[in-house]
C-alpha positions in Angstrom: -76.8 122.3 -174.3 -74.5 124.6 -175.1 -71.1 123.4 -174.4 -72.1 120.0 -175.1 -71.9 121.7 -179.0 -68.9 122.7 -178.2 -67.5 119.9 -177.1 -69.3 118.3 -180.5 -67.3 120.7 -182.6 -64.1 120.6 -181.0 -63.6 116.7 -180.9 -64.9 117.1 -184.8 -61.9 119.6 -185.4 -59.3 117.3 -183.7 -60.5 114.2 -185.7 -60.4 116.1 -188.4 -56.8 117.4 -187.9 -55.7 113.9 -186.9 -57.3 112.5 -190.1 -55.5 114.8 -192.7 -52.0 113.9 -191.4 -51.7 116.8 -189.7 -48.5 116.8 -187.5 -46.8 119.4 -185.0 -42.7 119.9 -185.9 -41.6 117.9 -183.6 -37.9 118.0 -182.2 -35.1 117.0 -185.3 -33.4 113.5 -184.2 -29.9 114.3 -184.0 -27.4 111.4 -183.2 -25.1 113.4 -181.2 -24.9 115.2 -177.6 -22.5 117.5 -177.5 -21.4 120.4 -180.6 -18.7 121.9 -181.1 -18.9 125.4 -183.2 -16.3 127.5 -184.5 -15.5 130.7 -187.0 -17.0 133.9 -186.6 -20.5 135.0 -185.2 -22.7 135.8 -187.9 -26.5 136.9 -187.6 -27.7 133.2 -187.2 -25.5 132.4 -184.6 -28.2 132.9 -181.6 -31.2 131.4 -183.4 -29.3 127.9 -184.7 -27.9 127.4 -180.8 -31.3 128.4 -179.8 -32.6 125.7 -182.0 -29.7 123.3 -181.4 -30.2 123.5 -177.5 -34.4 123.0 -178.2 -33.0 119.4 -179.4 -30.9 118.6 -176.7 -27.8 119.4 -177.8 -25.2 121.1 -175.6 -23.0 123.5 -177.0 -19.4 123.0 -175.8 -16.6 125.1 -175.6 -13.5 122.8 -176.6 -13.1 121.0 -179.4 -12.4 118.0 -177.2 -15.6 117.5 -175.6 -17.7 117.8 -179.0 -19.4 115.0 -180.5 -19.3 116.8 -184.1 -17.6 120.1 -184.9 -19.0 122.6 -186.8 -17.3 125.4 -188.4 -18.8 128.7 -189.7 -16.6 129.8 -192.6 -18.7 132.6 -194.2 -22.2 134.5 -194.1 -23.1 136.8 -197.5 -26.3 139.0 -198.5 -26.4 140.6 -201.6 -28.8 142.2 -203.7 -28.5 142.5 -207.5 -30.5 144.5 -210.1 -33.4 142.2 -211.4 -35.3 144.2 -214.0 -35.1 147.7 -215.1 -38.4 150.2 -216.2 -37.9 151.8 -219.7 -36.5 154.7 -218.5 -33.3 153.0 -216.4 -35.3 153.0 -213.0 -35.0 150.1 -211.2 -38.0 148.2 -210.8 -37.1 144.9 -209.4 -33.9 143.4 -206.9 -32.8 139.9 -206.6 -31.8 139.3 -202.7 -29.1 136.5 -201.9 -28.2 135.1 -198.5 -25.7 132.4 -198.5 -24.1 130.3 -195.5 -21.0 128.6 -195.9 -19.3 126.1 -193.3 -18.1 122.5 -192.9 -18.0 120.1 -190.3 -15.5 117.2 -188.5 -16.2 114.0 -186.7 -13.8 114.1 -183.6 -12.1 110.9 -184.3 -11.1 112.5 -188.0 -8.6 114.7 -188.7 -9.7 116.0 -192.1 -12.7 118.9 -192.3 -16.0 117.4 -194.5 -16.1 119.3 -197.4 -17.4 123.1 -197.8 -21.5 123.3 -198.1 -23.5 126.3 -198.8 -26.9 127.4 -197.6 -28.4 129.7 -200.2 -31.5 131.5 -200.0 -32.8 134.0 -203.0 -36.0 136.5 -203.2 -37.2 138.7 -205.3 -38.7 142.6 -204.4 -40.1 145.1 -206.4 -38.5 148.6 -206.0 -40.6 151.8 -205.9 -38.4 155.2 -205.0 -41.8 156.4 -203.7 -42.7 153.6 -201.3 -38.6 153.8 -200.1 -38.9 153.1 -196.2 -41.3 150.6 -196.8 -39.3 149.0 -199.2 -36.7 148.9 -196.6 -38.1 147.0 -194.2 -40.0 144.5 -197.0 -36.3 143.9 -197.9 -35.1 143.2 -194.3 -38.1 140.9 -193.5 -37.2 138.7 -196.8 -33.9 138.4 -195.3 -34.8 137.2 -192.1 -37.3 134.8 -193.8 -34.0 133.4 -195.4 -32.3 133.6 -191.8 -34.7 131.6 -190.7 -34.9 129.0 -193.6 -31.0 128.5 -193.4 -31.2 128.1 -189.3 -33.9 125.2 -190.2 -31.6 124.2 -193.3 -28.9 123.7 -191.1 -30.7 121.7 -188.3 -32.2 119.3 -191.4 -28.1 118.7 -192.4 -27.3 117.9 -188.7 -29.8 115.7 -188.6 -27.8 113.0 -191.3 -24.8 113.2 -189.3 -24.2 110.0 -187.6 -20.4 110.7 -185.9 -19.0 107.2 -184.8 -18.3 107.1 -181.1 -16.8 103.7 -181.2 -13.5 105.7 -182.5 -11.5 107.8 -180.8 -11.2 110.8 -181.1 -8.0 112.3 -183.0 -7.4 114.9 -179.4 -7.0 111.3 -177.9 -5.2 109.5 -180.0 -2.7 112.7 -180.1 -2.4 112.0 -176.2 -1.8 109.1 -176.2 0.8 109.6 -179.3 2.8 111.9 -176.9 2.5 109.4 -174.0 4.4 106.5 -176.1 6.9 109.4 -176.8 8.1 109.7 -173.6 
């Protein structure tokens, strides 16, 4: 009697999960294979290949072999003053993480314009609670880490690169072919 209850209850959970709408993240439709990334390593590097490879998407190590190209320009945090108590004592900190990069279809020659990822919390400081602080400061940055690695995925997810083109490394090759 007992597990037939169970049973009741758990089928009367899933119906009602299915009934809200409620959905698992499923894997982000991206219309290309292969991805080509450039610039320098910066702390989202692992996760968004992580993420990228989750999807299906190998990570290719020429430019020639890439679907889309992808290049990391710039990576940023910064922290400003946000409020301050009455006597000068900071009380609160604006944090800033910002991504910046660009990206190419293969059969282009010209670089898509520069977009930014931003991501911006707020903390309040205390000198007394300092090491805690700390790390409530490092946690909102990886929360914006995380956001932008997600961000990211959600703008690779519009690109549609046209494979019925060739690709500008071809058409140099066969450029230089003619030449001869």
């Amino acid at each position: 009697m007992h597990m037939r209850a169970t049973r009741l209850i758990l089928i009367a959970l899933l119906l009602a999960l299915t009934a809200c709408g409620f959905k698992m993240r499923g894997i982000a439709d991206l219309k290309f294979n292969t991805l080509y990334i450039q610039g320098p390593t910066i702390s989202i590097s692992k996760p968004f290949k992580r993420q990228v490879a989750v999807n299906g998407v190998k990570i290719v190590s020429s430019a020639d072999q890439a679907d889309l190209l992808l290049e990391i320009m710039s990576e940023a945090q910064e922290q400003r003053i946000l409020s301050l108590s009455g006597r000068g004592l900071v009380r609160e900190y604006e944090l800033f993480y910002t991504v910046n990069f660009r990206l190419r279809d293969p059969s282009s020659e010209t670089w898509g314009d520069v977009q930014s990822i931003k991501g911006r919390r707020e903390i309040t400081y205390d000198d007394s609670q300092l090491l805690a602080k700390q790390l409530e400061q490092e946690r909102l940055y990886n929360d914006m880490k995380d956001d932008a690695v997600r961000e990211l995925l959600r703008r690779l997810v519009v690109q549609r690169p046209d494979k019925s083109k060739p690709r500008a490394a071809d058409l140099k090759t066969l450029d230089d072919d003619t030449v001869e």
